[in-house]
C-alpha positions in Angstrom: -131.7 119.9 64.5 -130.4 119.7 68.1 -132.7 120.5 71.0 -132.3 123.6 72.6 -132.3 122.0 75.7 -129.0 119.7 75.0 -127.1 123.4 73.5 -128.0 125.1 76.9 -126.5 121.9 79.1 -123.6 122.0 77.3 -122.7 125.7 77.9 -123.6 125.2 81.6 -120.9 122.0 81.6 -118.5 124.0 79.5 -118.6 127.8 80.5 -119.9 127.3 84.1 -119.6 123.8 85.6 -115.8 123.3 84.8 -115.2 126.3 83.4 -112.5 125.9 80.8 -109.9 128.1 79.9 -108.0 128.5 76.7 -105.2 126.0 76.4 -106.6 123.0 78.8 -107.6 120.0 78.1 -110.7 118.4 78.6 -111.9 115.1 78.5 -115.4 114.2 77.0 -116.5 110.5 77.9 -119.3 108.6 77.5 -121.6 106.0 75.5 -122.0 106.5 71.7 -125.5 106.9 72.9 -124.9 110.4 74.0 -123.3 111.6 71.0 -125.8 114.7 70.4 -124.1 115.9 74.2 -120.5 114.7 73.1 -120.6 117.0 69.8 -122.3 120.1 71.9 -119.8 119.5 74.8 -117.2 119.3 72.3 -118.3 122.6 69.9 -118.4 124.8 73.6 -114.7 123.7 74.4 -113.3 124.9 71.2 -115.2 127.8 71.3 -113.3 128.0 75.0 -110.3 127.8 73.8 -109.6 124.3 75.0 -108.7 121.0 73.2 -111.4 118.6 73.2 -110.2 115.0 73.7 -113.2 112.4 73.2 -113.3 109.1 74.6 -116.1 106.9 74.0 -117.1 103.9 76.0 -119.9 101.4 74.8 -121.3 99.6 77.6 -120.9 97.0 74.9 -117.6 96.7 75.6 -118.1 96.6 79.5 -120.6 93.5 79.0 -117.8 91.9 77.0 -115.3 92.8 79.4 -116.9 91.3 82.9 -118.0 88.1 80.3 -114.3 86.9 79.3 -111.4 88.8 81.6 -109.5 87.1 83.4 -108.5 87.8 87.1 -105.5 89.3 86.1 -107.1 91.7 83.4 -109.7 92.4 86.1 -106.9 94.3 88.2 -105.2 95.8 85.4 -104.3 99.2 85.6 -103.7 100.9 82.2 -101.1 103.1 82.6 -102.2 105.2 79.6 -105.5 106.1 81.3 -103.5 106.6 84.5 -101.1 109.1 82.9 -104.4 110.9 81.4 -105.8 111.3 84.9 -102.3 112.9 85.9 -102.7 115.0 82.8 -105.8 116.7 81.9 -107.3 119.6 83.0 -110.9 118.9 83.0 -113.3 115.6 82.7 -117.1 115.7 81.5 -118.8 112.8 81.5 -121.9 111.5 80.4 -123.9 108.5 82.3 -125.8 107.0 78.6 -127.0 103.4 79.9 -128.5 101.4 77.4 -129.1 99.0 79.3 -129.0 99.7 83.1 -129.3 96.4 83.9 -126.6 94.8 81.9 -124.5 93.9 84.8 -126.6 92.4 87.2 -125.7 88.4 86.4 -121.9 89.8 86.7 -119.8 87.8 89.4 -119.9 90.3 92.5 -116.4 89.4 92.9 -115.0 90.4 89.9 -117.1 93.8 89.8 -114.8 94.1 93.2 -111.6 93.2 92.1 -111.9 95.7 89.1 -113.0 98.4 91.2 -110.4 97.4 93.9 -107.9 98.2 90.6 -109.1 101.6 90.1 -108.3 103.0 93.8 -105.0 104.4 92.3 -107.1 106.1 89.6 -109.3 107.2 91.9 -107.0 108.1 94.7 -105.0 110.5 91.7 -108.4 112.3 90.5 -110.1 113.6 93.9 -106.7 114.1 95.0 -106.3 116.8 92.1 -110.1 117.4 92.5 -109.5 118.8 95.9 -106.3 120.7 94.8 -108.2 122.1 92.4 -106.0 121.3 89.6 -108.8 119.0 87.7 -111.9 120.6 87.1 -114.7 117.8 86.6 -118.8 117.4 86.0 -121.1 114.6 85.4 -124.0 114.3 83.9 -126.6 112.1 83.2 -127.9 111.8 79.0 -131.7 111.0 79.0 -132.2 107.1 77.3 -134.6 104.9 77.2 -133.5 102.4 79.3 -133.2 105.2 82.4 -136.5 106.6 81.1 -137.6 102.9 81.9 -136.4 102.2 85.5 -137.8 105.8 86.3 -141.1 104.5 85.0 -141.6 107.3 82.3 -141.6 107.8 78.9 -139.0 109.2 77.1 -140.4 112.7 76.5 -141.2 113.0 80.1 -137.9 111.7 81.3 -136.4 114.3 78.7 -138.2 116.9 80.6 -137.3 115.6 84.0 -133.6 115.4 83.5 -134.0 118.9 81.9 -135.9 120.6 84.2 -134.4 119.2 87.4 -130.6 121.1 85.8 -133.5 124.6 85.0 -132.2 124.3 81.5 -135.8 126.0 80.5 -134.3 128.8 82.4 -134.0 132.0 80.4 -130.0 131.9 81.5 -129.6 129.0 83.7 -126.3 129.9 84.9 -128.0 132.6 86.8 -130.0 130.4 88.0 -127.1 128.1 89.5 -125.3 131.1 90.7 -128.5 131.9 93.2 -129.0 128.4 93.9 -125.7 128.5 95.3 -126.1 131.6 97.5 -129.0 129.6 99.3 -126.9 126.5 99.6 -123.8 128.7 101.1 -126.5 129.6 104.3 -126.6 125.8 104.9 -122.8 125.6 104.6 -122.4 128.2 106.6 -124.5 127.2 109.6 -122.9 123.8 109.5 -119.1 124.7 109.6 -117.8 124.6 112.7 -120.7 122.6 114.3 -119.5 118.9 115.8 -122.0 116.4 115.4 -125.0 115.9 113.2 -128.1 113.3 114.4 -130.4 111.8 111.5 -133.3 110.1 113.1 -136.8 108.4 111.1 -140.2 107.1 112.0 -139.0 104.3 110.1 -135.8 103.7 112.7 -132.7 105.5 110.9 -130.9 106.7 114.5 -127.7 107.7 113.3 -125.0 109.9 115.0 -122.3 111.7 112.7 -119.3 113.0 114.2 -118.4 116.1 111.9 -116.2 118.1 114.0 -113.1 119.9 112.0 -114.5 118.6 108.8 -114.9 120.9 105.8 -118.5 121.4 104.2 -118.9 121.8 100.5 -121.5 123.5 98.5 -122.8 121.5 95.6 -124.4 123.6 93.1 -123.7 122.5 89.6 -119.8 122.5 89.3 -119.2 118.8 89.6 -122.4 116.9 89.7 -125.3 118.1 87.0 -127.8 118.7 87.9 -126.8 119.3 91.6 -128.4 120.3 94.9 -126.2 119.1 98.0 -124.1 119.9 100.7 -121.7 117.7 102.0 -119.1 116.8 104.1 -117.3 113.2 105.5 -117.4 112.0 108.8 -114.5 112.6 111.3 -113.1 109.3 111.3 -110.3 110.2 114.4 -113.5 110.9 116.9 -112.5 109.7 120.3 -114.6 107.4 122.4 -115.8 110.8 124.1 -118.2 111.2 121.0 -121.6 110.5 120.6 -120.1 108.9 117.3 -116.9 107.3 118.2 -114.7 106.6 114.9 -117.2 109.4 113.0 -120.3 107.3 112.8 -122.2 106.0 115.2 -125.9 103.8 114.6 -128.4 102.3 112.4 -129.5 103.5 109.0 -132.4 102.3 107.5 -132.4 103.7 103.3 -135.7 104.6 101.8 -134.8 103.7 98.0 -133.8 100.8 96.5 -129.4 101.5 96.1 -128.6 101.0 92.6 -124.5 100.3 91.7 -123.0 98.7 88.9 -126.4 98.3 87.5 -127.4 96.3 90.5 -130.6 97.1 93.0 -130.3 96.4 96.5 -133.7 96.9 98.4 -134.5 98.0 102.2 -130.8 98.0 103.3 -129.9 98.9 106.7 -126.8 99.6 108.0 -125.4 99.4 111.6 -122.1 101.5 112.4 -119.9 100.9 115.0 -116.7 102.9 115.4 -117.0 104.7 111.9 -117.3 101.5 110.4 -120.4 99.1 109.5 -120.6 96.0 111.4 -123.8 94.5 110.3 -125.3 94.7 106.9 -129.1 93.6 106.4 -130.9 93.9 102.6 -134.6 92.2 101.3 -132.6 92.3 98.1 -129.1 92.0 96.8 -127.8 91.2 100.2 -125.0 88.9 98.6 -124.1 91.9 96.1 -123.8 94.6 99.0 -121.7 92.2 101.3 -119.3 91.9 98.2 -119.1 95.8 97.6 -118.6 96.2 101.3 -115.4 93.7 101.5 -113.6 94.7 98.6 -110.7 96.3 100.3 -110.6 97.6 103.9 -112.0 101.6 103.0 -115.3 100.4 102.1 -117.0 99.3 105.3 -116.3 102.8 106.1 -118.5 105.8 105.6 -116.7 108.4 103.3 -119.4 110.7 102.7 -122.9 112.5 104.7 -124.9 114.7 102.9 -127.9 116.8 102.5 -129.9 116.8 100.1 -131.4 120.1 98.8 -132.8 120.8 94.8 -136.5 120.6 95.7 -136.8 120.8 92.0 -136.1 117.1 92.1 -139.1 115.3 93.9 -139.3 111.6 93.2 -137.3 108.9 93.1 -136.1 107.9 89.4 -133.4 104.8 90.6 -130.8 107.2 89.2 -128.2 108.3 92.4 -127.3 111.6 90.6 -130.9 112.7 90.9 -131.5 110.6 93.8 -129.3 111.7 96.4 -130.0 116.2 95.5 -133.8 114.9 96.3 -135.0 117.8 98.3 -135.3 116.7 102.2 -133.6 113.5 102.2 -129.8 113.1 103.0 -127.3 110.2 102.5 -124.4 108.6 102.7 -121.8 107.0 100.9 -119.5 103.9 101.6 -116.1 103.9 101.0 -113.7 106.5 99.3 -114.2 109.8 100.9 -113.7 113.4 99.6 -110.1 114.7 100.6 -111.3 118.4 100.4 -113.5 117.1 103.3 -110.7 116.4 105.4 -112.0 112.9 104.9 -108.8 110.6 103.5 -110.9 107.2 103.6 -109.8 105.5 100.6 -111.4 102.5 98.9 -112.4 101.3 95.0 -116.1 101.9 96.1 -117.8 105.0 96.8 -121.7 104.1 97.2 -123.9 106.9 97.9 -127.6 105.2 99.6 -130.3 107.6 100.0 -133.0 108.2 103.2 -136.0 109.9 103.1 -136.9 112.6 105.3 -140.1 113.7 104.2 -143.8 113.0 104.7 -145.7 110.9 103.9 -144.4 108.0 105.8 -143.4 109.5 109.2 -140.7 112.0 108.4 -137.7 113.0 110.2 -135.4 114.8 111.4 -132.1 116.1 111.6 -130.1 117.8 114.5 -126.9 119.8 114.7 -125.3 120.1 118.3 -129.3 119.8 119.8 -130.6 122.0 117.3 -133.1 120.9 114.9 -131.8 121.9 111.4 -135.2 120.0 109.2 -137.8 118.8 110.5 -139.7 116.1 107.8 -137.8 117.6 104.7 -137.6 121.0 105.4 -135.6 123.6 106.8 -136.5 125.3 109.4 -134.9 128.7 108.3 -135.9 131.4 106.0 -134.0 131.9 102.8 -132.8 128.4 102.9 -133.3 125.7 100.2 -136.8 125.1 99.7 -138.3 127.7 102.2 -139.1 130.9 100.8 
């Protein structure tokens, strides 16, 4: 018998995240792992009216992949999976990891060169993203070897993936849809302000230059679960900013980053001119270096965000949860969002996460002088997290 709990996530992917229409096609990818998700996904898009096109991907195959290519197989674009990303109408995914560490002995370099392959890819699906002619979510499949790096079993990582989407929810959609009303307050205040300034006890001081950039309101069509706003840094800011090239500072993350399978502990980041000039990690230092010259987009920041399901309150190595963590923000490194008004492009879009909250000093972030949070919280009524 299915759980309940997998049903109700794939009606919110289906009928509200993307929300198919008779006639499109919509691509279902993931691990064999997540096949309970793949056949619900795939039941709610017939009953949609669309045609369900599967495509499994065992990280199997990934291992074996990395192991034995070759430099030119590592920059091969296929050109049928190119023509799908011109083609379909909608992509769910599934993040399954077996094993989440599978990748970590792999050759920096050639993880780089392979994801230096995929710009065009990439470039093609936000572009379509943003014209809204691709409809697309992603979400993650509890396993045991996520369940493991979050330090919980697998019963209660079932119930934290579940709860942090409020799949218990009597109709969760509903739930979403005033989730997103709260959000759209945040948005709101923000558009049209110029320059955002993140500051920790810990020493993030870090000056964002937002002016003419579009905000967007996360709340469950892309990203499931969600809880974010978001926006990318105005890379064209004059030398009469207090962020010259869009970013200005040092940024000191609060969470190990995790990519390709790979932890990277107490980075810090300095910007200079929208781009970072100095990269310092306790961990991984080699590994972040690597991700940061793989082509000329990634050095600079494509992303800033705010963080705001307070559903979500610990840290579970897992960026999809990570990043909506109520009163933190972060931001990502490399290919920005073009709905932003961000074009950066680059094969690596790393999202790194800093802590706002208390314990451990807090923080703050300001919009044109005017504190916004204060230690993880807003300081408005109705907003995310402050009833």
């Amino acid at each position: 018998m299915r759980d309940p709990r997998i049903t109700a996530l794939a009606k919110v992917l289906v009928h509200y995240s993307t929300g198919v229409k008779p006639g499109q096609l919509v691509r279902i990818a993931g691990d064999p792992v997540a096949m309970p998700l793949v056949e619900a996904v795939y039941e709610q898009v017939l009953k949609a009216g669309g045609h369900p096109l599967v495509r499994l991907s065992p990280g199997s195959c990934t291992d074996l992949f990395y192991e034995h290519a070759n430099e030119e197989q590592l920059q091969y674009v296929n050109p049928l999976l190119l023509e799908e990303v011109k083609t379909i109408d909608a992509a769910i995914g599934f993040w399954a990891d077996t094993n989440t560490k599978s990748l970590s002995r792999v050759d920096p370099k050639k993880q780089g060169l392979s994801s230096a392959a995929r710009k065009p890819m990439t470039k093609i699906f936000f572009e379509r993203a943003a014209a809204g002619d691709l409809k697309w979510a992603g979400t993650q499949y509890p396993t045991l070897a996520s369940a493991q790096d979050a330090e919980m079993s697998i019963a209660q990582y079932e119930d934290f993936v579940f709860n942090a989407g409020h799949l218990l929810a009597d109709d969760p959609v509903s739930v979403w849809q005033e989730i997103s009303k709260r959000q759209q307050k945040v948005v709101d205040f923000l558009t049209g302000k110029k320059y955002l300034h993140f500051q920790t006890a810990a020493g993030t001081d870090l000056h964002v230059d937002v002016e003419g950039m579009t905000w967007i309101n996360c709340d469950g069509h892309e990203n499931f679960p969600d809880g974010e706003v978001f926006t990318g840094p105005n890379l064209s800011a004059d030398n009469n900013s207090p962020a010259p090239g869009g970013v200005q500072g040092v940024v000191k993350y609060s969470f190990p980053a995790v990519h390709h399978g790979r932890e990277v502990h107490d980075i810090e980041l300095t910007f200079e001119k929208g781009r970072v000039v100095d990269a310092k990690a306790s961990k991984g230092l080699d590994f972040l270096l690597a991700m940061l010259d793989q082509d000329p987009g990634a050095r600079n920041m494509g992303e800033i965000a705010i963080g705001t399901n307070y559903q979500i309150t610990e840290y579970s190595k897992n960026t999809l949860f990570d990043e909506k963590i109520g009163g933190t923000f972060h931001a990502a490194v490399g290919a920005g969002y073009p709905e932003t008004g961000n074009a950066n492009e680059s094969g690596l879009h790393w999202d790194m996460v800093c802590d706002l909250r208390e314990p451990g000093g807090g923080g703050t972030i300001t919009v044109d002088g005017e504190v916004l949070s204060k230690n993880g919280k807003f300081v408005f009524d109705g907003w995310p997290g402050n009833d």
